[in-house]
C-alpha positions in Angstrom: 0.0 0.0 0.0 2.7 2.5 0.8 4.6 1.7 -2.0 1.9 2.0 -4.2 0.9 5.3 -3.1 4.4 6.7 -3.4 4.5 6.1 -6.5 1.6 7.6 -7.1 2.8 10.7 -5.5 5.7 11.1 -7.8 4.0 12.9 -10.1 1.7 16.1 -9.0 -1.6 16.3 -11.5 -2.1 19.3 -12.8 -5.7 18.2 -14.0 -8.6 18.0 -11.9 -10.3 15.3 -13.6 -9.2 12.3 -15.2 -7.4 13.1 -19.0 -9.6 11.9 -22.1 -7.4 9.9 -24.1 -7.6 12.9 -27.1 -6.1 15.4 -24.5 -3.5 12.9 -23.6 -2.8 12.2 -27.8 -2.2 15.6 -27.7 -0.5 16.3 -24.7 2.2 13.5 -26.5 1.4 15.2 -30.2 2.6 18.4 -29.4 5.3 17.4 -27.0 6.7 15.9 -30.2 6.4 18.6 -32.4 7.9 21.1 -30.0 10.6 18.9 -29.3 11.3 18.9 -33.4 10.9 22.5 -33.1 13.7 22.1 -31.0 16.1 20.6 -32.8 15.8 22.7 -35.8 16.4 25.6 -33.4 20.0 24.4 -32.2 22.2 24.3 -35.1 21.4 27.8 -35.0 24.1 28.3 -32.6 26.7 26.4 -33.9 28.8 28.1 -36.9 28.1 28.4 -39.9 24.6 28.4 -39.3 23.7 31.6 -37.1 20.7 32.6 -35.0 19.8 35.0 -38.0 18.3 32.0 -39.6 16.3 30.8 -36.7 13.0 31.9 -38.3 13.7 30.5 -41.5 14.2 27.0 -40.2 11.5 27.1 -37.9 9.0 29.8 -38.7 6.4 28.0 -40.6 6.3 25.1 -37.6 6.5 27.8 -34.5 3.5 29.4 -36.1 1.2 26.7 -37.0 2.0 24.6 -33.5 1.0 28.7 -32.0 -2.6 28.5 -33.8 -3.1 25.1 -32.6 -2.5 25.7 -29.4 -5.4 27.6 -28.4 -7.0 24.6 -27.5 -5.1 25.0 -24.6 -6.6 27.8 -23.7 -10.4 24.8 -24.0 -8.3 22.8 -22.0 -8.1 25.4 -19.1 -11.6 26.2 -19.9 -13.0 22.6 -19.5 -10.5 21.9 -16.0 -8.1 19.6 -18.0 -5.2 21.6 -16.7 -4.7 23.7 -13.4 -4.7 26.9 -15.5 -7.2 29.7 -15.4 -9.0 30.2 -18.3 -8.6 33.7 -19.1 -4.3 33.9 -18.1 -4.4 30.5 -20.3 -6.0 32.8 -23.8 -4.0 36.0 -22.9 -0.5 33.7 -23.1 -1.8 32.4 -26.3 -3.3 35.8 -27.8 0.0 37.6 -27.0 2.3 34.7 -28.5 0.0 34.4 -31.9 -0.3 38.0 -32.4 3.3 38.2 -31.9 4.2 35.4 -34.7 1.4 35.6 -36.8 0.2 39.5 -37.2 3.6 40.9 -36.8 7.0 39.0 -37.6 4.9 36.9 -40.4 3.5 39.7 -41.9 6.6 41.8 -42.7 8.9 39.7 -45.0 10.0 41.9 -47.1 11.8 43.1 -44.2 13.5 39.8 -43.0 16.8 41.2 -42.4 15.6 43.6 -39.8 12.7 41.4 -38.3 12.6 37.7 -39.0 16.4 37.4 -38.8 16.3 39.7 -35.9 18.3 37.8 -32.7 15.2 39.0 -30.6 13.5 36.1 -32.9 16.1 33.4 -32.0 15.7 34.4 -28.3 11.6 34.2 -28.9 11.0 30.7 -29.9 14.0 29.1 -28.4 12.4 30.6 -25.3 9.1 29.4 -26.3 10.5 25.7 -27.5 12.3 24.8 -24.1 9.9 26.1 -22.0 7.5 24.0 -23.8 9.2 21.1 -23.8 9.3 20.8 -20.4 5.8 21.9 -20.1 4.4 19.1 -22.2 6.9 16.5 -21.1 5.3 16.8 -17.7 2.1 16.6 -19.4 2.6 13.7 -21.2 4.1 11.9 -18.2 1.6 12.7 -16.4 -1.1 11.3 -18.1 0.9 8.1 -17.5 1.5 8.5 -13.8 5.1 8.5 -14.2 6.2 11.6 -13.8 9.7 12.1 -11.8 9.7 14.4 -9.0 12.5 16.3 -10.6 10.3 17.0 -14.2 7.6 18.7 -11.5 10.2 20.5 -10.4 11.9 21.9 -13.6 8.3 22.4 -14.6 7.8 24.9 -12.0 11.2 26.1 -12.4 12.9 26.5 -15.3 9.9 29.2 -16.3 11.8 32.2 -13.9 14.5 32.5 -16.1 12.8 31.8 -19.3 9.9 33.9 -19.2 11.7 37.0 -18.7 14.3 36.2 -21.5 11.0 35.3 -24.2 9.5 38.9 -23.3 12.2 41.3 -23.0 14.9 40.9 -25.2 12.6 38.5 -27.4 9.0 39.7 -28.1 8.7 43.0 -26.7 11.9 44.1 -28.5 11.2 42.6 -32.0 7.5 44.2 -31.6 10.0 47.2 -31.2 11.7 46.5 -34.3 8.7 46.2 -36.3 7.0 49.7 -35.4 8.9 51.7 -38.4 7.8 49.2 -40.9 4.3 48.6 -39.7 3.9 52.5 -39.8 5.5 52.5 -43.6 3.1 50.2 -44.8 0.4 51.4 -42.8 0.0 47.3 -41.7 -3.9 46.2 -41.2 -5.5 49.8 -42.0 -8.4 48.8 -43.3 -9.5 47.0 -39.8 -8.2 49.7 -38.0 -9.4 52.4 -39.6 -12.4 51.4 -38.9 -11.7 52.0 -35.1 -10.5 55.4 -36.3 -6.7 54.3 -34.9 -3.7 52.8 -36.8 -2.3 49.2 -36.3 1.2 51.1 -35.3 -0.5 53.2 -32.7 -2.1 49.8 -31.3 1.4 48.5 -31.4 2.7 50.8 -29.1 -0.3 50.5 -26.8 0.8 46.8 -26.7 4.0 47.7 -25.7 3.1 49.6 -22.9 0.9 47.5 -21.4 2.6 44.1 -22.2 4.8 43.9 -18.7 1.9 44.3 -16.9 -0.4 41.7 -18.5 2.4 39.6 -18.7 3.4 39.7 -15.3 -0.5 38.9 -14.0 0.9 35.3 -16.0 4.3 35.4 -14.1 2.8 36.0 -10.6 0.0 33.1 -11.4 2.4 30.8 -12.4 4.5 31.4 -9.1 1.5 30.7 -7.6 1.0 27.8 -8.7 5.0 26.9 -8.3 4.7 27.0 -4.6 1.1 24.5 -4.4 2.7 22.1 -6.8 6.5 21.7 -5.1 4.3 21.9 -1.8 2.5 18.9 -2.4 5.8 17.3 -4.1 7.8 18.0 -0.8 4.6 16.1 1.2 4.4 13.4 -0.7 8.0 13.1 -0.6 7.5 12.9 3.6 4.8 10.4 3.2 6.8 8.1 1.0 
């Protein structure tokens, strides 16, 4: 019975029912794809290649696995993951507007924009942290998880976050302004609003640490229940 039960206990749930075996395929489905995200990432580092090219090898796949993953956002929504709802869509609006309405859109400009290092910084950000995130996932849908995996989960976000939205997104959204006020970007929406897309941009700027550190602070949160229970089961076992 003990032994059972600490086993149990290695892994910390973050769902509140049990999984449906289409969240766990793709728990395991995107895992994967992140993971090969991954690994076209990292030869970006190593000469010849160069971190200028980290769009171009991974662009297309960092923005279609960004659109999919607003059914994370259901998942929250439904109680599949410990995440609250509306945190769960802001992460995911912010990230797809950043790929999809702004570097994707300008390039004619990929020398200044897409090949920007603030890019490389972005989605390598965005790849390891979701690596781990969906590796705990998957393993957890199997009740296998490692102590330690719950632990990186919860941990490895302090130093990553920061890096993916300071010198990564908020700087390339800074990058972009002069040519989304050039070609006038998305003015026929806007106009209608009687305010340009750049103008919008720069209200995103401003207001981007803020929203983004609501997420931050949640996710501390929810650092210090998870290790908590980690460190009692640990005791128990």
């Amino acid at each position: 019975m003990v032994l059972t039960r600490s086993r149990d206990d290695r892994c910390v749930r973050d769902s509140v029912h049990p999984i449906p075996r289409f969240a766990s395929d793709f728990f395991f489905g995107f895992l994967l794809c992140r993971f090969v995200a991954l690994l076209r990432l990292l030869p970006c580092i190593v000469p010849p290649s160069s971190v200028h090219s980290s769009y171009a090898v991974a662009g297309d796949l960092v923005c279609l696995l960004q659109a999919s993953a607003i059914l994370e956002t259901v998942h929250a929504a439904v109680g599949l993951v410990h995440t609250a709802p509306l945190l769960a869509f802001l992460q995911w609006g912010g990230r797809t507007h950043f790929v999809l309405a702004v570097v994707r859109q300008i390039p004619e400009c990929q020398m200044q924009v897409q090949s920007s290092p603030s890019v490389f910084i972005t989605i390598m950000a965005w790849s390891i942290s979701e690596v781990i995130r969906y590796s705990h996932y998957a393993l957890t849908t199997l009740k296998v998880c490692p102590a330690w995996l719950t632990y990186l989960r919860y941990t490895a976000f302090i130093p990553l976050y920061p890096i993916g939205v300071g010198p990564g997104e908020m700087w390339t959204m800074y990058q972009a302004l002069p040519f989304v006020k050039e070609r006038d970007l998305y003015s026929g929406f806007f106009g209608m609003f009687s305010i340009s897309y750049h103008s919008f941009l720069v209200a995103v700027l401003a207001i981007y640490p803020f929203l983004w550190m609501k997420l931050y602070l949640h996710v501390f949160k929810q650092r210090k229940s998870k290790l908590g229970k980690v460190g009692g089961a640990k005791k128990q076992a």
